[in-house]
N, CA, C and O atoms as a printed pandas DataFrame, in Angstrom:
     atom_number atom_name residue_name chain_id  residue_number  x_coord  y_coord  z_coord
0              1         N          UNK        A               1   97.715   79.749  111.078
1              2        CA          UNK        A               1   98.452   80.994  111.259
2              3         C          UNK        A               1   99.153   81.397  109.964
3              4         O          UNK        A               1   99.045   82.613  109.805
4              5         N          UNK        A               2   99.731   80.891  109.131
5              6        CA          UNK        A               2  100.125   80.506  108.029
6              7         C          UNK        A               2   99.303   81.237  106.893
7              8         O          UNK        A               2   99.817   81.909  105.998
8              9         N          UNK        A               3   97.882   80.996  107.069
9             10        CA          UNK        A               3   97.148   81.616  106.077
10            11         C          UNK        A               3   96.754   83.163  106.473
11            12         O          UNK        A               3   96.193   83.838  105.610
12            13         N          UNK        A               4   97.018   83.699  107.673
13            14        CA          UNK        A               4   96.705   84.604  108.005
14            15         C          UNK        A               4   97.788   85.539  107.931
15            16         O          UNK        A               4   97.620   86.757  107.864
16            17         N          UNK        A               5   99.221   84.798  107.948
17            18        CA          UNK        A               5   99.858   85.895  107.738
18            19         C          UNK        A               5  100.067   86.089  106.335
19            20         O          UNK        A               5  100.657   87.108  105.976
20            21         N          UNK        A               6   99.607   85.132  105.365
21            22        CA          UNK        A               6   99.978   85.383  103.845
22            23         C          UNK        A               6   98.800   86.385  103.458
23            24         O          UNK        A               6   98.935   87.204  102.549
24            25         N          UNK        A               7   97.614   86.260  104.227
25            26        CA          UNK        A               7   96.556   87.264  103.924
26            27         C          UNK        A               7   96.936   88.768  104.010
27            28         O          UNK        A               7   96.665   89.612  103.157
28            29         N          UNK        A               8   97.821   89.037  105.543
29            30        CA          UNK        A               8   98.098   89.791  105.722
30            31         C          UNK        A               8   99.029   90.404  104.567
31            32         O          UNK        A               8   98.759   91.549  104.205
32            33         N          UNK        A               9   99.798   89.925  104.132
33            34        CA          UNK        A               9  100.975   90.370  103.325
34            35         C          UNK        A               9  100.554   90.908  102.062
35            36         O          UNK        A               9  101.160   91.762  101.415
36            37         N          UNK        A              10   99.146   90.179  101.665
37            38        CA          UNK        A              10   98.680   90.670  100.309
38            39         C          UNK        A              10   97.862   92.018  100.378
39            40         O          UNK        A              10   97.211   92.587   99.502
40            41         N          UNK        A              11   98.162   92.440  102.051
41            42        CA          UNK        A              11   97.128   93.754  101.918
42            43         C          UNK        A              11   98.297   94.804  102.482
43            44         O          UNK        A              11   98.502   95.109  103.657
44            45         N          UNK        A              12   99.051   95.297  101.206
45            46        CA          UNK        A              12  100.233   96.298  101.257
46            47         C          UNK        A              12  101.151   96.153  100.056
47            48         O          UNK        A              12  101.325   95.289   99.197
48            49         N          UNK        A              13  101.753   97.531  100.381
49            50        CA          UNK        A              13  102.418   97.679   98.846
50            51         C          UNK        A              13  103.316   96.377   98.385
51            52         O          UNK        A              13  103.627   95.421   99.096
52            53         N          UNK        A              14  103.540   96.525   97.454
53            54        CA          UNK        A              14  104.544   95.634   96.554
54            55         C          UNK        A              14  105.806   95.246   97.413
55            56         O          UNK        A              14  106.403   96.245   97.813
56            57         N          UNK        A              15  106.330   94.114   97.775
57            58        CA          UNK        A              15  107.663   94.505   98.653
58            59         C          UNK        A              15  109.141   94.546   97.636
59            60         O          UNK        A              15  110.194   95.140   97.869
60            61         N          UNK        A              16  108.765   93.680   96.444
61            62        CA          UNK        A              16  109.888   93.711   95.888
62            63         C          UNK        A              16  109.924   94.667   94.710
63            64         O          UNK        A              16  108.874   94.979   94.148
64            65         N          UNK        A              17  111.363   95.246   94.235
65            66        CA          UNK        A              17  111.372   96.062   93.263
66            67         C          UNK        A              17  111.292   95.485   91.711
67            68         O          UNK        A              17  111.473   94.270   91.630
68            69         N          UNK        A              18  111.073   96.109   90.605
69            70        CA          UNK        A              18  111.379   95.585   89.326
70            71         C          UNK        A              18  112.585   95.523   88.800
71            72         O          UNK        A              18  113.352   96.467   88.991
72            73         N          UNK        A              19  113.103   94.099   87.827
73            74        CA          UNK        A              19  114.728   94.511   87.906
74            75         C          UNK        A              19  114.868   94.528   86.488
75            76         O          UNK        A              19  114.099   95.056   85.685
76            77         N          UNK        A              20  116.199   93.738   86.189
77            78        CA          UNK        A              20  116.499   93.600   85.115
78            79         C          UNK        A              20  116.214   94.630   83.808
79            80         O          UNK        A              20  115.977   94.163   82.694
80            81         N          UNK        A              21  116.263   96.125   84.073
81            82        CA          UNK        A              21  115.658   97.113   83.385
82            83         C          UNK        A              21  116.333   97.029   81.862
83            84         O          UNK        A              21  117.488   96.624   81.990
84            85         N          UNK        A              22  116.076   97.220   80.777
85            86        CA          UNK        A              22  116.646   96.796   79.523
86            87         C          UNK        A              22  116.008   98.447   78.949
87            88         O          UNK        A              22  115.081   99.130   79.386
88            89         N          UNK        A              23  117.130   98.713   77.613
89            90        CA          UNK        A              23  116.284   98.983   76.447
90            91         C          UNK        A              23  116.039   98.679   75.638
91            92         O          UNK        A              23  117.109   98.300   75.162
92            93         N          UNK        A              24  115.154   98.465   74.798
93            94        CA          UNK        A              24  114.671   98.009   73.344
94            95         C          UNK        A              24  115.030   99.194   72.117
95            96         O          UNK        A              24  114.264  100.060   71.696
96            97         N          UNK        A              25  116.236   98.966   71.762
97            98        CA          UNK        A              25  116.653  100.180   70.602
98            99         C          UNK        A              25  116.218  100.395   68.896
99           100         O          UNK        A              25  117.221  100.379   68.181
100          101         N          UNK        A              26  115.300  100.531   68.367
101          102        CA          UNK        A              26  114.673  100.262   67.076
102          103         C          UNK        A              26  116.262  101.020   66.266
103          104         O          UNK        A              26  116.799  102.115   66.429
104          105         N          UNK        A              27  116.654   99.681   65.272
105          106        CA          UNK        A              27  117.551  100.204   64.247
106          107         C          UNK        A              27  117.342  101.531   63.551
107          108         O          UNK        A              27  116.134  101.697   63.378
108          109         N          UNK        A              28  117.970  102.411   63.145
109          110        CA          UNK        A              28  117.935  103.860   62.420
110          111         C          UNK        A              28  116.454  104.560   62.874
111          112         O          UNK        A              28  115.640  105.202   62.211
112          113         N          UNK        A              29  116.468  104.190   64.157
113          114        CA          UNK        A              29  115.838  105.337   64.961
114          115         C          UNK        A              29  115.543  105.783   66.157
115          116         O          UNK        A              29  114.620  105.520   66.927
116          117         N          UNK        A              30  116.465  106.508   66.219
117          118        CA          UNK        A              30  117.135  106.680   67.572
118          119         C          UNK        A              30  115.987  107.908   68.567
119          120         O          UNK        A              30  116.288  108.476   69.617
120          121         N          UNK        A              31  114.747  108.010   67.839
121          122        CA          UNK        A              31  113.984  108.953   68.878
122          123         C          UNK        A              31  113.109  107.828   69.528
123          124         O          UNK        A              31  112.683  108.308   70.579
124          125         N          UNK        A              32  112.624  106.475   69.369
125          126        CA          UNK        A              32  111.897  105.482   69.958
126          127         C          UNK        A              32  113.035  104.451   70.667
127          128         O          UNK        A              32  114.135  104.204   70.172
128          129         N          UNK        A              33  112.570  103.962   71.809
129          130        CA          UNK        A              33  112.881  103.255   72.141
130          131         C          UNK        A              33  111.887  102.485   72.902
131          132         O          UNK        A              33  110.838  103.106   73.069
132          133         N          UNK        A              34  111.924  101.259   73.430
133          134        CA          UNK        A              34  111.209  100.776   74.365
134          135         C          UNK        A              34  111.741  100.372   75.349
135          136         O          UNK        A              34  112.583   99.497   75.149
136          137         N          UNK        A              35  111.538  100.744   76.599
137          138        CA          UNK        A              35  112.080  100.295   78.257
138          139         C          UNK        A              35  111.196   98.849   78.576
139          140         O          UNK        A              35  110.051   98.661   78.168
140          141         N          UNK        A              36  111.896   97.992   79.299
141          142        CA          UNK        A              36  111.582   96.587   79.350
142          143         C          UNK        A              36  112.068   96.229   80.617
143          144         O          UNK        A              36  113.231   96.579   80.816
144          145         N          UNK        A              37  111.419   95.533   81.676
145          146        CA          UNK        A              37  111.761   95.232   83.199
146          147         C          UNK        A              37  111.003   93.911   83.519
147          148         O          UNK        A              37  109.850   93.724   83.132
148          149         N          UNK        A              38  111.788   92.906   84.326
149          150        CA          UNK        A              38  110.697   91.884   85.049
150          151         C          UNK        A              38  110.104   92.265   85.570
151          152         O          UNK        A              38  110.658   93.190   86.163
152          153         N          UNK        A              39  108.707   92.144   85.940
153          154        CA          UNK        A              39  108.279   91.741   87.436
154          155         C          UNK        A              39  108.612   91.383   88.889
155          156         O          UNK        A              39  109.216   90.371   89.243
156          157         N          UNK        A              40  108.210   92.196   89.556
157          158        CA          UNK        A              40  108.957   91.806   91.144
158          159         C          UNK        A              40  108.720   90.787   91.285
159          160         O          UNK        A              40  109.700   90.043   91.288
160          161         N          UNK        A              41  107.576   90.241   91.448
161          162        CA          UNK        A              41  106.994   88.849   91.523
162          163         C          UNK        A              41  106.752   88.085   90.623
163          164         O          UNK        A              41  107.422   88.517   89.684
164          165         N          UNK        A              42  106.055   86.945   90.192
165          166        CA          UNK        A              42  105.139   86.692   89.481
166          167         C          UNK        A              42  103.831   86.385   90.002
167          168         O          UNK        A              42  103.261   85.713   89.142
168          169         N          UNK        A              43  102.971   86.584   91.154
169          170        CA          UNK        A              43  102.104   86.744   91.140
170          171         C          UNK        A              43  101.612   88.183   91.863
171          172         O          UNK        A              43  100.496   88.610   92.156
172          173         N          UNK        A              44  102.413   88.506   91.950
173          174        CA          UNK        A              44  101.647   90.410   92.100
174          175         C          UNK        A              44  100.415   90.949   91.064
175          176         O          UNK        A              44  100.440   91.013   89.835
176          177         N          UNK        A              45   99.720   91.181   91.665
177          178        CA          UNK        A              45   98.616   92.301   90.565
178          179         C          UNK        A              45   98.950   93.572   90.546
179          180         O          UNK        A              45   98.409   94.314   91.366
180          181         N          UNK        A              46   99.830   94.059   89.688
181          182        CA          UNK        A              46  100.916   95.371   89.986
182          183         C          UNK        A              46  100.605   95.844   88.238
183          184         O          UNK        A              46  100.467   95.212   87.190
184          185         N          UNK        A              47  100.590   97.555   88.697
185          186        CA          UNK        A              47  100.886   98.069   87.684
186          187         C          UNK        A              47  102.351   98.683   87.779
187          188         O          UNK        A              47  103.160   98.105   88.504
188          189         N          UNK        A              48  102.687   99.686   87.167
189          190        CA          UNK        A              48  104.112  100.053   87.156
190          191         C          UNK        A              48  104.040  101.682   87.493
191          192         O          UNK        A              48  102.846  101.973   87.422
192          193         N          UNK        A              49  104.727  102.727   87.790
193          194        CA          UNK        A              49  105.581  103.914   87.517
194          195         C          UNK        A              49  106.429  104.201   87.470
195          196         O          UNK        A              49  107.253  104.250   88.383
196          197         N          UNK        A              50  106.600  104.648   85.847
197          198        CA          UNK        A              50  107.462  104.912   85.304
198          199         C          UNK        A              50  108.165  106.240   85.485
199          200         O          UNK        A              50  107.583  107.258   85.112
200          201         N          UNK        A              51  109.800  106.338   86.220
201          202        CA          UNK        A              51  110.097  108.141   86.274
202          203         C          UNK        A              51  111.147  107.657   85.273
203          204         O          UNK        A              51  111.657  106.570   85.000
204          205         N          UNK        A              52  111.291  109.288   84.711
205          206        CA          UNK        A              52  112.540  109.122   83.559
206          207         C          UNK        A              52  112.798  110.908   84.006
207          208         O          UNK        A              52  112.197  111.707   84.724
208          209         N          UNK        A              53  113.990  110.957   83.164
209          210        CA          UNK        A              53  114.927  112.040   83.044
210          211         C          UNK        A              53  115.461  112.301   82.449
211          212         O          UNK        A              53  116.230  111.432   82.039
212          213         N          UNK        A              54  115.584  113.703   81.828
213          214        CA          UNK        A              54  117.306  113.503   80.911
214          215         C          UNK        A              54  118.313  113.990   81.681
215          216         O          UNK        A              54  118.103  114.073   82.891
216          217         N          UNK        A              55  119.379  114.336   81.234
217          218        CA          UNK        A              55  120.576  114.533   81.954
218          219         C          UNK        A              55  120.312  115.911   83.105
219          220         O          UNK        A              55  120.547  116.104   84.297
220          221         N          UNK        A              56  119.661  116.729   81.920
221          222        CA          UNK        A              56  119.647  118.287   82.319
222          223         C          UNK        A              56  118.752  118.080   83.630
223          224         O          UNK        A              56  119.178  118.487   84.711
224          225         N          UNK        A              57  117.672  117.527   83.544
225          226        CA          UNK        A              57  116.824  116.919   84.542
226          227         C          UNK        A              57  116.861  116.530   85.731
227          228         O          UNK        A              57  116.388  117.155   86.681
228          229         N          UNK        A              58  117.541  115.247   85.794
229          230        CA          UNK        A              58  118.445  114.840   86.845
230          231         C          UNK        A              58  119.498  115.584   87.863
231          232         O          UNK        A              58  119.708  115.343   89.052
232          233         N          UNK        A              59  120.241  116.820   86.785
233          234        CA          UNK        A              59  120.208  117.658   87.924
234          235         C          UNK        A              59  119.910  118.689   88.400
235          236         O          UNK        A              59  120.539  119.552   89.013
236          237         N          UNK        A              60  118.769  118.559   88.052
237          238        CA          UNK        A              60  117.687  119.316   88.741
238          239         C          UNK        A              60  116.645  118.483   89.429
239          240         O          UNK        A              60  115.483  118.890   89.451
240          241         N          UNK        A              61  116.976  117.353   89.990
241          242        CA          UNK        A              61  115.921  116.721   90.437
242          243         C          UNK        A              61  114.405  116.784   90.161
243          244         O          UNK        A              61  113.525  116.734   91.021
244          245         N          UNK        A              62  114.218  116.913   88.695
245          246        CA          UNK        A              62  113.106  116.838   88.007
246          247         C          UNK        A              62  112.159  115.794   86.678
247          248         O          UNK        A              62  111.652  116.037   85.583
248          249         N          UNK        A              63  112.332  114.465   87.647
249          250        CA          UNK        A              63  111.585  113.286   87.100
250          251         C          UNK        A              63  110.253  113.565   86.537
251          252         O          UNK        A              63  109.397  114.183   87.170
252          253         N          UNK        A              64  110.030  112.975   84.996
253          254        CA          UNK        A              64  109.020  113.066   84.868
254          255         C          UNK        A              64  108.357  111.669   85.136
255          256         O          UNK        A              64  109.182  110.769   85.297
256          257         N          UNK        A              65  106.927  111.271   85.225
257          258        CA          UNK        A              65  106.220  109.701   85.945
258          259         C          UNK        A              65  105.485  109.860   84.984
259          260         O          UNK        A              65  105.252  110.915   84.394
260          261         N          UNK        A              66  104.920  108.416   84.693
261          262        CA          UNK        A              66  104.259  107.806   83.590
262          263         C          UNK        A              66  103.387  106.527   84.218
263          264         O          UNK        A              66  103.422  106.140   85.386
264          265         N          UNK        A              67  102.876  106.171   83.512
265          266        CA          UNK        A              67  101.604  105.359   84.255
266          267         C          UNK        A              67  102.303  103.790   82.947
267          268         O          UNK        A              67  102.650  104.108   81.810
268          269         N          UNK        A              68  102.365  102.504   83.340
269          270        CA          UNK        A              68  102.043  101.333   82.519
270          271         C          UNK        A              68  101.540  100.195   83.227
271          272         O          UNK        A              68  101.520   99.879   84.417
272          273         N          UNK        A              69  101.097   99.614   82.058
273          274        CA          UNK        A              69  100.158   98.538   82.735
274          275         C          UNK        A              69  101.072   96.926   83.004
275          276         O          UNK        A              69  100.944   96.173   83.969
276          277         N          UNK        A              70  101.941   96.764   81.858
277          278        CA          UNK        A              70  102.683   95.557   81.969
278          279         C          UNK        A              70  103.823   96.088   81.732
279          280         O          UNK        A              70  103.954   97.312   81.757
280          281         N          UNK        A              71  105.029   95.105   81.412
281          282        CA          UNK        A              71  106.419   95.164   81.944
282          283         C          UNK        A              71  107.368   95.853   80.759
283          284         O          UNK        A              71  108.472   95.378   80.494
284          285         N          UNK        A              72  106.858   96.952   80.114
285          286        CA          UNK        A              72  107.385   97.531   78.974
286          287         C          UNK        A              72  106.667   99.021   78.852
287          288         O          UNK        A              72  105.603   99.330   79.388
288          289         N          UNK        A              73  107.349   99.722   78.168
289          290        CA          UNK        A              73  106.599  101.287   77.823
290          291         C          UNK        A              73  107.318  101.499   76.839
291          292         O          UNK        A              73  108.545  101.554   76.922
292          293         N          UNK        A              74  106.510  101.682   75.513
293          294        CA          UNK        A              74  107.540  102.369   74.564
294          295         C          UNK        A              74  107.577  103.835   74.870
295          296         O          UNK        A              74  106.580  104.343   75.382
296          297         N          UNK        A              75  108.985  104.808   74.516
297          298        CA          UNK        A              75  109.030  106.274   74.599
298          299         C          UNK        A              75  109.264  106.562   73.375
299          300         O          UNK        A              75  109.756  105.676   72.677
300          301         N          UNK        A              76  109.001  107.762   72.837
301          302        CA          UNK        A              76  108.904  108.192   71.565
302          303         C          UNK        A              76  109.527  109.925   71.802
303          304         O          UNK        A              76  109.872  110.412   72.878
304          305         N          UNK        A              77  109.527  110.471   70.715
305          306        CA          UNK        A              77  110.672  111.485   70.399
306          307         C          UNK        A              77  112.182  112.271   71.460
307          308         O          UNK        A              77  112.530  113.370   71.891
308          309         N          UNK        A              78  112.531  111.205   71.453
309          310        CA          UNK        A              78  114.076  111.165   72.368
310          311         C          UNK        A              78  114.896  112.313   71.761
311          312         O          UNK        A              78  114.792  112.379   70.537
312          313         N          UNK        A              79  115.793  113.354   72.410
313          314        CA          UNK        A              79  116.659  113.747   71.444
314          315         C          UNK        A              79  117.986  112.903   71.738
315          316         O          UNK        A              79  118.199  111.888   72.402
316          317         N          UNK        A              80  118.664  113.617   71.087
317          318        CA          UNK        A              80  120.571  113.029   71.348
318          319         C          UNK        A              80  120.570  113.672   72.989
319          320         O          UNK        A              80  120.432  114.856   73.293
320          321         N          UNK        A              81  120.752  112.603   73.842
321          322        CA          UNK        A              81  120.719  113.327   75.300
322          323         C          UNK        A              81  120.699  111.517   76.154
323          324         O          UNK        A              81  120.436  110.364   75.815
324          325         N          UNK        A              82  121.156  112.254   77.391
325          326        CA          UNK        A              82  121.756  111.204   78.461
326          327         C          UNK        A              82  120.160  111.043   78.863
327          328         O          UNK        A              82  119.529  112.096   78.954
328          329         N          UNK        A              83  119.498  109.870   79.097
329          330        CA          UNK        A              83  118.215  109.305   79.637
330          331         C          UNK        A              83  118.308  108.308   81.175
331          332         O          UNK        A              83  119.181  107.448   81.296
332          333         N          UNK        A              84  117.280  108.583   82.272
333          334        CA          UNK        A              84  117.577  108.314   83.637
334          335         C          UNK        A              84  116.180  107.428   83.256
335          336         O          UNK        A              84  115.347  107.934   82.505
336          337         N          UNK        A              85  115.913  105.622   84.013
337          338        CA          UNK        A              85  114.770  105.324   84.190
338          339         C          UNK        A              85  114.712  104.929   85.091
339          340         O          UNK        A              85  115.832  104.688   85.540
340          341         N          UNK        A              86  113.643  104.588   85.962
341          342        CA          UNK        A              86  113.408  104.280   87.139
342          343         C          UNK        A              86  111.776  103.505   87.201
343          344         O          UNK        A              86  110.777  104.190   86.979
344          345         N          UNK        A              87  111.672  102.051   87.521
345          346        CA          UNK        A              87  110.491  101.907   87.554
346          347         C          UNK        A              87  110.120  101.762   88.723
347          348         O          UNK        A              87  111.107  101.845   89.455
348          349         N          UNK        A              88  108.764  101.503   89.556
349          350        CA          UNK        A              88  108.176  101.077   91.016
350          351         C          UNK        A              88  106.735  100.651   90.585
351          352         O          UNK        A              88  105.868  101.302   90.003
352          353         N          UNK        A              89  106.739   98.987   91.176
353          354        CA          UNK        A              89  105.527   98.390   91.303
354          355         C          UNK        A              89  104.480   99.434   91.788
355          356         O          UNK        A              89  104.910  100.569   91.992
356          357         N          UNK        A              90  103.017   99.167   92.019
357          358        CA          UNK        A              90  102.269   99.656   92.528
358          359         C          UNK        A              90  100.817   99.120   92.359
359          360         O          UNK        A              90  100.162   99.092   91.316
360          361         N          UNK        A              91  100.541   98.804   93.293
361          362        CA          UNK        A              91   99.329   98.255   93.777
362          363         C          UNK        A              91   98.161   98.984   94.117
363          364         O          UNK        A              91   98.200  100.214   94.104
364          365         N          UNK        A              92   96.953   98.267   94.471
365          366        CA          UNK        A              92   95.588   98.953   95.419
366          367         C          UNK        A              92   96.044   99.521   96.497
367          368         O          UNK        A              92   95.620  100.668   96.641
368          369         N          UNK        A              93   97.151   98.938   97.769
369          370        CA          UNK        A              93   97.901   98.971   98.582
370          371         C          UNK        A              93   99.000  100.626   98.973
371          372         O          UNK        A              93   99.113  101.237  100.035
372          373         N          UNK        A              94   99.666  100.904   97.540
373          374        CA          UNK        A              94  100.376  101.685   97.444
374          375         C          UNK        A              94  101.615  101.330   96.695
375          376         O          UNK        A              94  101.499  100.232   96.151
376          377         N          UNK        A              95  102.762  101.908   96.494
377          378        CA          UNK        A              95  103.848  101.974   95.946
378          379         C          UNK        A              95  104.651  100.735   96.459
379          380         O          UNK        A              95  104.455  100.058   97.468
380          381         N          UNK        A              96  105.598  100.623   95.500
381          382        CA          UNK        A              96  106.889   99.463   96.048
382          383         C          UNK        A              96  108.148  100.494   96.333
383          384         O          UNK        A              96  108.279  101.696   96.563
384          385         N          UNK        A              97  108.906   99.463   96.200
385          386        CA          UNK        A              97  110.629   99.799   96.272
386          387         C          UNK        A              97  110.740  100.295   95.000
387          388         O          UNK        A              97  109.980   99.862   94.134
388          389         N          UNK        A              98  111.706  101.283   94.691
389          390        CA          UNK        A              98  112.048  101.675   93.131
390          391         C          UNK        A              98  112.883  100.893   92.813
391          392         O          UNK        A              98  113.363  100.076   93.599
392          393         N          UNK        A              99  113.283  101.029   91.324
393          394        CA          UNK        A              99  114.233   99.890   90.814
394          395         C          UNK        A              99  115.608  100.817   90.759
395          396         O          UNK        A              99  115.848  101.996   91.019
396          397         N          UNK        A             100  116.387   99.695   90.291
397          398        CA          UNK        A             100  117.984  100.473   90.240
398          399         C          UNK        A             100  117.979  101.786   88.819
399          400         O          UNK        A             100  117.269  101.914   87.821
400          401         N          UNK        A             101  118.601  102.210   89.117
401          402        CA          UNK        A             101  117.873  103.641   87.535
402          403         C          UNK        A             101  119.360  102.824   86.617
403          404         O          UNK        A             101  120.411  102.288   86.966
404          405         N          UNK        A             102  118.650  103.141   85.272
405          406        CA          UNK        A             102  119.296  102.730   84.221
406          407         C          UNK        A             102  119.409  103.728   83.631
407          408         O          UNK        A             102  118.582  104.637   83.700
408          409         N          UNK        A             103  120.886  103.772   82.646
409          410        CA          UNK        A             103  121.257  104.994   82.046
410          411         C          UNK        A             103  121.081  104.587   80.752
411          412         O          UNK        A             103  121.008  103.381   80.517
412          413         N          UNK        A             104  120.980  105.620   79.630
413          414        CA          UNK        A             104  120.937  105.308   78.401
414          415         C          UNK        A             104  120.694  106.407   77.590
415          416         O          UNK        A             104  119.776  107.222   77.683
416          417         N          UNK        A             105  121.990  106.333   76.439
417          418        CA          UNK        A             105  122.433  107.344   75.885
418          419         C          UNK        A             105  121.929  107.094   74.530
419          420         O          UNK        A             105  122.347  106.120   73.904
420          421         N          UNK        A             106  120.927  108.024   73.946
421          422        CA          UNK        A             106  120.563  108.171   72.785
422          423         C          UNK        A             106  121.608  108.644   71.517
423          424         O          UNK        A             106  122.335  109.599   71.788
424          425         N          UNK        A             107  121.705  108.199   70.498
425          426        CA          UNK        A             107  122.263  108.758   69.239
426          427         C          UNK        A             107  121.863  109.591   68.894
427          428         O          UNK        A             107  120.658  109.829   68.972
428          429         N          UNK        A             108  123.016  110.635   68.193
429          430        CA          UNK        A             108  122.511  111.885   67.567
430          431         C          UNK        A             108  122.201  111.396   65.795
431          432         O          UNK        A             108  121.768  112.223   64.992
């Protein structure tokens, strides 16, 4: 019974979210950065989606989504502006839980 319900479990979305969301800040240049997150699991076969925002964005409830394959995405030409991220596993199955959104304020 045991093996049947672990079978079962592997046929549906992701259950856990991605955490530990980081940024990666490149010295004297403040338009790249790289976003960095664990894995829900470690054995999930999960890709990621990525939503982000800037300030103006957010309230307007207008996320943009991004596609990655492993546990990082670099972003490139940032301005001086408030940044929203949000990642969610995603499987053959469908979507996970989203992660906690991380804020992060670019230099002018």
């Amino acid at each position: 019974m045991e093996k049947d319900s672990l079978a079962a479990s592997q046929k549906q979305p992701p259950k856990n979210k991605p955490h530990n969301l980081t940024v990666v800040a490149m010295e004297g240049c403040h338009s790249f950065i790289i976003l960095d997150w664990a894995r829900p699991l470690k054995d999930d076969m999960v890709s990621y989606m990525v939503h982000s925002a800037s300030y103006d964005d957010v309230l307007n409830n207008r996320w943009s989504s991004g596609h990655a394959i492993g546990t990082h995405l670099p972003l490139e030409n940032l301005k001086p502006n408030s940044y929203y991220f949000k990642v969610q596993a995603k499987n053959v199955f469908g979507l996970g839980p989203i992660s906690e959104t991380l804020t992060y304020v670019t230099e002018s």
